[in-house]
C-alpha positions as a Markdown table, in Angstrom:
| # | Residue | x | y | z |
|---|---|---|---|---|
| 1 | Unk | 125.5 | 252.8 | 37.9 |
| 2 | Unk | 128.2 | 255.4 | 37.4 |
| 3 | Unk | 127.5 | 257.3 | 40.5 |
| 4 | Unk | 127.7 | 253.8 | 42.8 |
| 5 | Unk | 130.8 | 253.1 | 41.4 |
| 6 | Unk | 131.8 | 256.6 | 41.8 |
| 7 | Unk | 130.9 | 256.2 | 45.5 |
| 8 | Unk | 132.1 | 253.2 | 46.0 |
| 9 | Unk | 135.5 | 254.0 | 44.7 |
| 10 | Unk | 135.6 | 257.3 | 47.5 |
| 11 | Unk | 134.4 | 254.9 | 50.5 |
| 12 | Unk | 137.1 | 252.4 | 49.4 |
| 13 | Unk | 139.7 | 255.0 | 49.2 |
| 14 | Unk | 138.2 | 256.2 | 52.2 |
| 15 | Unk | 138.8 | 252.9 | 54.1 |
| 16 | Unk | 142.4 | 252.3 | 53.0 |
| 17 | Unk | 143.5 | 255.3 | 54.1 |
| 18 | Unk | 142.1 | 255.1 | 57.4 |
| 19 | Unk | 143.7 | 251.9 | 57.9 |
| 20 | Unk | 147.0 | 253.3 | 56.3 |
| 21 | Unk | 146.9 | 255.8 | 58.7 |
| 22 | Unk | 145.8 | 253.5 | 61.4 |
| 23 | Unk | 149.2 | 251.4 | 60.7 |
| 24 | Unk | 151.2 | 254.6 | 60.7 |
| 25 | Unk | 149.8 | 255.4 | 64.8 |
| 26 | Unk | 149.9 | 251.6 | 65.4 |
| 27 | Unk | 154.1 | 251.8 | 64.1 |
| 28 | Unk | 154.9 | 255.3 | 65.9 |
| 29 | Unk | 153.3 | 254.5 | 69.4 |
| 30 | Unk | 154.8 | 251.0 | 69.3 |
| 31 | Unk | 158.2 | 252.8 | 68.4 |
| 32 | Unk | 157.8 | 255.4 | 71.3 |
| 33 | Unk | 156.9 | 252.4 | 73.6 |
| 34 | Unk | 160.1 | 250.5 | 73.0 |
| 35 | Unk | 162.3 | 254.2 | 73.5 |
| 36 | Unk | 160.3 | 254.7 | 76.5 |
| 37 | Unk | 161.2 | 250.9 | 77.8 |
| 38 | Unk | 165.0 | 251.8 | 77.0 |
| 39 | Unk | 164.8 | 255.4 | 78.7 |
| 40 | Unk | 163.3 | 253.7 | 81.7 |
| 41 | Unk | 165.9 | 251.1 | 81.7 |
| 42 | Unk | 168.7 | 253.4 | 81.9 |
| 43 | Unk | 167.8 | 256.2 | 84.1 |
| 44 | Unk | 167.4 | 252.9 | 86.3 |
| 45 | Unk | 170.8 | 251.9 | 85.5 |
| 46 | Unk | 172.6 | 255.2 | 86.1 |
| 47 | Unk | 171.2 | 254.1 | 89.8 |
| 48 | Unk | 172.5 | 250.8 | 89.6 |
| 49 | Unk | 173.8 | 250.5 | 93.1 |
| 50 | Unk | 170.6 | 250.1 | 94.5 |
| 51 | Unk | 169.5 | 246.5 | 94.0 |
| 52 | Unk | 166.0 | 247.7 | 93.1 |
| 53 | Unk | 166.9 | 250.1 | 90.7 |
| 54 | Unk | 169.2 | 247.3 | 88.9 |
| 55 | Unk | 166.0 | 245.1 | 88.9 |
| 56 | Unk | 164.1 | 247.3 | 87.5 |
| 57 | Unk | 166.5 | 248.3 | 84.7 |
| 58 | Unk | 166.8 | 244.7 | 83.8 |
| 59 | Unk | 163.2 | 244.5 | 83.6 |
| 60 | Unk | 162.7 | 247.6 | 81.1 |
| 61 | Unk | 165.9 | 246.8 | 79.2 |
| 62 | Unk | 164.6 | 242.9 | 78.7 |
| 63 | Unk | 161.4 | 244.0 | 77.6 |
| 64 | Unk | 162.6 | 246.8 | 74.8 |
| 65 | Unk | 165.3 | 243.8 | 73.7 |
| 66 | Unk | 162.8 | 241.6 | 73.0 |
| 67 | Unk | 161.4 | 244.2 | 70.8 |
| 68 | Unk | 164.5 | 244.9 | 69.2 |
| 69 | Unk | 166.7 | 241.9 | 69.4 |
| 70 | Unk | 169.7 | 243.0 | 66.8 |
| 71 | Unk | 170.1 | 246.7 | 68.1 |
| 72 | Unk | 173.4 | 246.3 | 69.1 |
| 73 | Unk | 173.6 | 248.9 | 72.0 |
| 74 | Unk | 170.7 | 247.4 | 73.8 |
| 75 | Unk | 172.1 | 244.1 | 73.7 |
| 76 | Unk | 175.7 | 245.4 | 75.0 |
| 77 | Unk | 173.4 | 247.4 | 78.0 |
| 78 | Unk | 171.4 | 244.2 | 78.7 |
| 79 | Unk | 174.8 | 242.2 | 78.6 |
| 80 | Unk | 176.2 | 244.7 | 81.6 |
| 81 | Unk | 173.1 | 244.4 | 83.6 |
| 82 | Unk | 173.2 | 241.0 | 83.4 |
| 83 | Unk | 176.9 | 240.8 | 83.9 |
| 84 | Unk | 176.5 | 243.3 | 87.2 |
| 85 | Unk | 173.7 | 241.3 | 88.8 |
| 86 | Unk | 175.8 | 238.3 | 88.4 |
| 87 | Unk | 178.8 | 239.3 | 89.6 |
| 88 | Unk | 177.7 | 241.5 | 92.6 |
| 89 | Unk | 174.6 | 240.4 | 93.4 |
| 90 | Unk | 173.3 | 237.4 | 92.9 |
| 91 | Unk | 174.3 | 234.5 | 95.7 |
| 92 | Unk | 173.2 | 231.7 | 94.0 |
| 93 | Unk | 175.6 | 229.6 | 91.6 |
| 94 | Unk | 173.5 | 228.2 | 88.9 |
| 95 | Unk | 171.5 | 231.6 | 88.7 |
| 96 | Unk | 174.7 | 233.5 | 88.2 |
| 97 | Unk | 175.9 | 231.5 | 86.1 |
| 98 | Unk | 172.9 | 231.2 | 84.4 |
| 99 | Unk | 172.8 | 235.5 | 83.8 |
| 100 | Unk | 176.7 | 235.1 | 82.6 |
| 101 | Unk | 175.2 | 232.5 | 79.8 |
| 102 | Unk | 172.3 | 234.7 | 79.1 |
| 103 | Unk | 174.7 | 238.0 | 78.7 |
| 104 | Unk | 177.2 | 236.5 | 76.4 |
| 105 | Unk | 174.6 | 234.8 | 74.0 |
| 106 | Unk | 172.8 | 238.0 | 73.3 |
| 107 | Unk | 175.5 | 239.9 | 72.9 |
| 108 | Unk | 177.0 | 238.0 | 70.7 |
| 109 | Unk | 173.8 | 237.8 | 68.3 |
| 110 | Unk | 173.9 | 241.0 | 68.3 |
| 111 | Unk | 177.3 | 241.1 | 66.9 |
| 112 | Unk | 176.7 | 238.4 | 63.8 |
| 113 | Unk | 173.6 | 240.0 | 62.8 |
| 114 | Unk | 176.0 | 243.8 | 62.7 |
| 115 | Unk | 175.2 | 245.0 | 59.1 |
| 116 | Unk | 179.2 | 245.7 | 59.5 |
| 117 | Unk | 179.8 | 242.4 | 60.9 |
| 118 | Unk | 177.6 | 240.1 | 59.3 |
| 119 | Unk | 179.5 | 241.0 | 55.4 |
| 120 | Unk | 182.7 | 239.8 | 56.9 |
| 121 | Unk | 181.3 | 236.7 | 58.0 |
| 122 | Unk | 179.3 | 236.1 | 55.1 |
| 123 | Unk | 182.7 | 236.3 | 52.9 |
| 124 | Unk | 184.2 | 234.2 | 55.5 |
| 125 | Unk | 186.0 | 231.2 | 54.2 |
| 126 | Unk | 185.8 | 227.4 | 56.0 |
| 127 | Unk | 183.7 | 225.4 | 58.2 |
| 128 | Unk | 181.6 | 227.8 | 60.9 |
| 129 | Unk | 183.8 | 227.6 | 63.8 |
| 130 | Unk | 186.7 | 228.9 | 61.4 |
| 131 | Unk | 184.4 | 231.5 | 59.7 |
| 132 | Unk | 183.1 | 232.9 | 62.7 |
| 133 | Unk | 187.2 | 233.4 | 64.2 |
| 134 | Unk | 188.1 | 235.1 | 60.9 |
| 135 | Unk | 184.7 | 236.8 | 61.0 |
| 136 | Unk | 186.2 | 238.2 | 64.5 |
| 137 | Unk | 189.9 | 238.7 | 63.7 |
| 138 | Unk | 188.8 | 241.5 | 60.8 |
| 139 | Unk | 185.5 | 242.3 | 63.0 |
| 140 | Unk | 185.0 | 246.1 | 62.7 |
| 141 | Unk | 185.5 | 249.1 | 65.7 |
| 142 | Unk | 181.6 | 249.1 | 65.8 |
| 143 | Unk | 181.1 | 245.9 | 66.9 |
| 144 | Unk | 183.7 | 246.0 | 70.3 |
| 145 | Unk | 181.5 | 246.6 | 72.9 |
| 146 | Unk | 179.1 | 243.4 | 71.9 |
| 147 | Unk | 182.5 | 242.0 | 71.1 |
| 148 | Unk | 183.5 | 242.7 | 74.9 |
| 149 | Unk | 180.6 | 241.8 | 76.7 |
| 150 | Unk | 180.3 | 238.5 | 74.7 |
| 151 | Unk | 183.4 | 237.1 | 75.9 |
| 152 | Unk | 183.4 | 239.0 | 79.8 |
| 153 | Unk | 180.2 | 237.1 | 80.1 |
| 154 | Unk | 181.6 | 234.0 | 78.7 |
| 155 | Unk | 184.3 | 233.9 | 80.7 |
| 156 | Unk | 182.5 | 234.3 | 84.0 |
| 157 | Unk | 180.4 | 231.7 | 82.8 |
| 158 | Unk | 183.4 | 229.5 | 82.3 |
| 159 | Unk | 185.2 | 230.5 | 85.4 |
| 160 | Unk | 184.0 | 227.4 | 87.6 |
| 161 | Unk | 183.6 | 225.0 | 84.4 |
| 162 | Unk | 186.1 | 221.7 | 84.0 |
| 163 | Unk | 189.2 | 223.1 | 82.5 |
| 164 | Unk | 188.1 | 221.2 | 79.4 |
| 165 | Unk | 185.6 | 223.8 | 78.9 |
| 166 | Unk | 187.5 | 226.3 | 79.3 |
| 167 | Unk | 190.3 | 225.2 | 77.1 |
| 168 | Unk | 187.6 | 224.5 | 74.1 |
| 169 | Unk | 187.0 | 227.9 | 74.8 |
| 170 | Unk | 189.9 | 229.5 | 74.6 |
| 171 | Unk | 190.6 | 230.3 | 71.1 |
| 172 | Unk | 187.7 | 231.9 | 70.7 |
| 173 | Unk | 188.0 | 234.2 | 73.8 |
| 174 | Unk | 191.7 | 234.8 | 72.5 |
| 175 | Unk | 190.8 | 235.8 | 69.1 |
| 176 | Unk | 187.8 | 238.2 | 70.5 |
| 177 | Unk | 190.2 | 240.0 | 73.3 |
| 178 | Unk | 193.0 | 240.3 | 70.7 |
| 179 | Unk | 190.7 | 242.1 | 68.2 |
| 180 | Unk | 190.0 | 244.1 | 70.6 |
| 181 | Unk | 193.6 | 245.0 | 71.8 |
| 182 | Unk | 194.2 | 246.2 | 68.4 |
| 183 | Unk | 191.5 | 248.9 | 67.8 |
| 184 | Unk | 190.6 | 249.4 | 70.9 |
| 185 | Unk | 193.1 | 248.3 | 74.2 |
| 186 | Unk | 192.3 | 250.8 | 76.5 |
| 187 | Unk | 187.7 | 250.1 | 76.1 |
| 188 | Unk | 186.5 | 249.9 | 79.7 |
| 189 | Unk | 189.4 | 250.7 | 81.4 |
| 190 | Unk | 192.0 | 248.8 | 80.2 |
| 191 | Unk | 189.2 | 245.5 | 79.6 |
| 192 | Unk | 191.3 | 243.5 | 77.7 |
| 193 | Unk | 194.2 | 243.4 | 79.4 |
| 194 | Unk | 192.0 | 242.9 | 82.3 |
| 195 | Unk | 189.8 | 240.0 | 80.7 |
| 196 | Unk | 193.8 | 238.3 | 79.6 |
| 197 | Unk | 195.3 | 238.8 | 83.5 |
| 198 | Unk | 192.0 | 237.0 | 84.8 |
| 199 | Unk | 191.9 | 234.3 | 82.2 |
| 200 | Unk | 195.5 | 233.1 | 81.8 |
| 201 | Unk | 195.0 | 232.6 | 85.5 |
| 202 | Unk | 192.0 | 229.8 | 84.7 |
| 203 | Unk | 194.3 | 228.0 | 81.8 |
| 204 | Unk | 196.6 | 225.2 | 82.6 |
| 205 | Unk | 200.1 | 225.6 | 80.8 |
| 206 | Unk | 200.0 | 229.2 | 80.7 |
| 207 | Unk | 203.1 | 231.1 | 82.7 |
| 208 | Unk | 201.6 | 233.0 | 85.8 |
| 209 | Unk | 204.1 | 235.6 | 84.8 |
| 210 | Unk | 201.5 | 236.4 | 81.5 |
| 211 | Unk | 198.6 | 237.5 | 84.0 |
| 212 | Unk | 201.2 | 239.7 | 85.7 |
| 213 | Unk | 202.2 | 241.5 | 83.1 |
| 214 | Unk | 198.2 | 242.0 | 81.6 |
| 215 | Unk | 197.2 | 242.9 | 85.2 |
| 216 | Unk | 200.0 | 245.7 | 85.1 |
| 217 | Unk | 199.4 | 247.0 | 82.2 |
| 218 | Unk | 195.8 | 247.6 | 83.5 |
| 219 | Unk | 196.8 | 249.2 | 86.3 |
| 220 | Unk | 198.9 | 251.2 | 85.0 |
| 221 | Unk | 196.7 | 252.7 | 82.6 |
| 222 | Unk | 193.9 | 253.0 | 84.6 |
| 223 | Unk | 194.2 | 252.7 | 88.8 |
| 224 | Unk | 190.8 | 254.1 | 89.3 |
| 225 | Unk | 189.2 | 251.5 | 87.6 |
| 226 | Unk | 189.3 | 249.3 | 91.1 |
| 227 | Unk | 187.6 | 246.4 | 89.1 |
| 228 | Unk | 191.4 | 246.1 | 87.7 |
| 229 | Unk | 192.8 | 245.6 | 91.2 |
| 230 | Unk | 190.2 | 243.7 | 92.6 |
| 231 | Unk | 190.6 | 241.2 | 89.2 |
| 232 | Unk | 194.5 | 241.2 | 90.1 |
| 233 | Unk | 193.8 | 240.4 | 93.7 |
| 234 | Unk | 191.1 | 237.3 | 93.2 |
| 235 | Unk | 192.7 | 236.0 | 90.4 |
| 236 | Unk | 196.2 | 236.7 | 90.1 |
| 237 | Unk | 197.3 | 236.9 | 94.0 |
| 238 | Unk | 195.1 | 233.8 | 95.2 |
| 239 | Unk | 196.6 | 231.9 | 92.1 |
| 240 | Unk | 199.8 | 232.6 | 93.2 |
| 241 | Unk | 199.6 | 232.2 | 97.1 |
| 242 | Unk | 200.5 | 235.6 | 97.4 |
| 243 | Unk | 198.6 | 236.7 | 100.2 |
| 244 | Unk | 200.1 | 239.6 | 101.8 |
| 245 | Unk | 199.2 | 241.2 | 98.3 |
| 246 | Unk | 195.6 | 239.9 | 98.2 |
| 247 | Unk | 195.1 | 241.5 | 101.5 |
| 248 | Unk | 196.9 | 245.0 | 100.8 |
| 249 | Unk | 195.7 | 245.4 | 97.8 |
| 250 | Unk | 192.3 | 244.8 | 98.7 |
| 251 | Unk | 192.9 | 246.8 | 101.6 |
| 252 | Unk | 193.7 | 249.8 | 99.1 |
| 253 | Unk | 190.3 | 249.3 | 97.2 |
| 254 | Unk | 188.3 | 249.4 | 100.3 |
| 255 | Unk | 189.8 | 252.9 | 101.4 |
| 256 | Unk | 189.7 | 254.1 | 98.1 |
| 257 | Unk | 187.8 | 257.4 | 98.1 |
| 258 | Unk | 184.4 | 256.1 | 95.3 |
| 259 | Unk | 183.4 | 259.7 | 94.8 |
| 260 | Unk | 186.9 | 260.9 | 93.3 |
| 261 | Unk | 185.6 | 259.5 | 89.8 |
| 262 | Unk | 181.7 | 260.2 | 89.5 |
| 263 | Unk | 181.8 | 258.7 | 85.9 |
| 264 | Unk | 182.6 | 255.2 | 87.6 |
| 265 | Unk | 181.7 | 255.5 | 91.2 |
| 266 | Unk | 178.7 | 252.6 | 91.1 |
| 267 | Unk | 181.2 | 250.4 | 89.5 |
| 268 | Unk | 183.8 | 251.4 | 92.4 |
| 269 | Unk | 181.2 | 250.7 | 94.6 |
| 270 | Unk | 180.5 | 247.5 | 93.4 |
| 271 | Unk | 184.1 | 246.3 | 93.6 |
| 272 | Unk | 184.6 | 247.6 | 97.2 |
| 273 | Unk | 181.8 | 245.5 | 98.2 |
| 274 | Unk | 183.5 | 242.6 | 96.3 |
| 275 | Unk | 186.8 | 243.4 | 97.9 |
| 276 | Unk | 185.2 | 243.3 | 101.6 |
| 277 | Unk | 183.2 | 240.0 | 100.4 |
| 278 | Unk | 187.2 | 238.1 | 99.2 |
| 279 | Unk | 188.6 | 239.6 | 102.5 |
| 280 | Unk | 186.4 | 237.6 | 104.5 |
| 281 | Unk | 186.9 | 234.5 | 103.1 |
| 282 | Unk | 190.7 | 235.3 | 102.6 |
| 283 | Unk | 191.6 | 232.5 | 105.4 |
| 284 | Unk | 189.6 | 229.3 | 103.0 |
| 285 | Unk | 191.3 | 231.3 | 100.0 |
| 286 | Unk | 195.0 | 230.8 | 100.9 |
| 287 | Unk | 194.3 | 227.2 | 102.7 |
């Protein structure tokens, strides 16, 4: 009786540690699968300028989020794809707008569930549309990049909405960008003051002189960041019916040299093929 036991107790043993260590392989090769997903997905980035390559970083970077939903650098990398395909890529309207929807909501999961962010929020005081803006106005300098691409994505997404929308909006948007502004005003080349030059274009009430002055300050910081001229130009210079800048300053993108900046030649890229695309229609623009 003593020796069954005995071997019973050595094949049970046996078995649970098989299937301990059968867990461990299952846990490392599914972790090596997602980091192979995300490794995919940006080496397919870095190459973003060709459509294909964007495709298929979307694909490997979708696929490794949904593995890993609350990683905040994943979701801030599958907010710029998203962001990218929609602003120079993707023709139709409701698709576009559908990626700018799609970018902002995952980034800014990723941002309330923050270990960093998610204590301030939790200590937040009031109903959850105040808890969330005082959640923001104290958010931490880990959190602005998902802070950034939130509200870039939102804003796109609100950029051919009713101006109802965009005004029940706008404190939110406000409150992110000037959180920003204060740890961190020069993220993305000069984004925030950026982001406020576009956006105090699409407000009613606001002094075009505002977006001026944001759209300055960009451009003075950082004039080989063309997004920051190419912002000024279809928002600023169509807004004001100042089309003899629209056109030079468009002009200046397109003969920009890309290759000058190699850290942010695709997104050069990008914007001179946006610059060529506002040119043409410049004549329906200024009607």
């Amino acid at each position: 009786m003593k020796q069954n036991l005995a071997l019973l107790s050595i094949l049970l043993v046996g078995f649970f540690s098989l299937d301990c260590a059968g867990t461990q392989q299952d846990t490392i090769a599914k972790t090596q699968n997602v980091d192979f997903l995300i490794n995919q997905g940006r080496l397919n980035w870095e190459q973003r300028t060709d459509s294909l390559a964007l495709k298929n970083a979307e694909h490997f970077i979708s696929l490794a989020y949904e593995r890993r939903p609350t990683q905040l650098d994943l979701a801030i990398l599958y907010g710029q794809i998203l962001y990218t395909r929609g602003l120079f890529i993707e023709k139709n309207i409701e698709t576009r707008n559908g990626l700018f929807l799609k970018g902002s909501q995952l980034c800014r999961n990723a941002v309330l569930n923050h270990p960093e962010f998610s204590v301030i929020y939790k200590r937040a005081q009031g109903d959850s549309s105040f808890k969330m803006l005082s959640a923001i106005a104290e958010a931490p300098p880990s959190v602005v990049p998902g802070l950034f691409w939130w509200a870039t994505n939102l804003a796109r997404y609100l950029n051919k909405k009713p101006v109802i929308e965009r005004l029940n909006h706008r404190e939110l948007l406000e409150v992110i960008m000037h959180r920003i502004l204060s740890l961190e005003p020069g993220y993305h080349y000069s984004g925030p003051y950026r982001f406020f030059g576009s956006m105090y274009t699409r407000i009613p009430g606001v002094e075009l002189s505002h977006s001026e002055t944001y759209f300055n300050q960009a451009l003075s910081a950082n004039p080989e960041y063309l997004g920051n001229a190419v912002h000024m130009a279809e928002f600023y210079h169509q807004k004001s019916g100042n089309r003899e800048q629209f056109h030079s300053m468009l002009n200046g993108v397109i003969e920009a040299d890309p290759t000058s900046h190699p850290e942010i030649m695709a997104e050069n890229l990008f914007y001179q093929d946006r610059a060529r695309m506002l040119l043409s229609k410049e004549s329906s623009l200024f009607e």
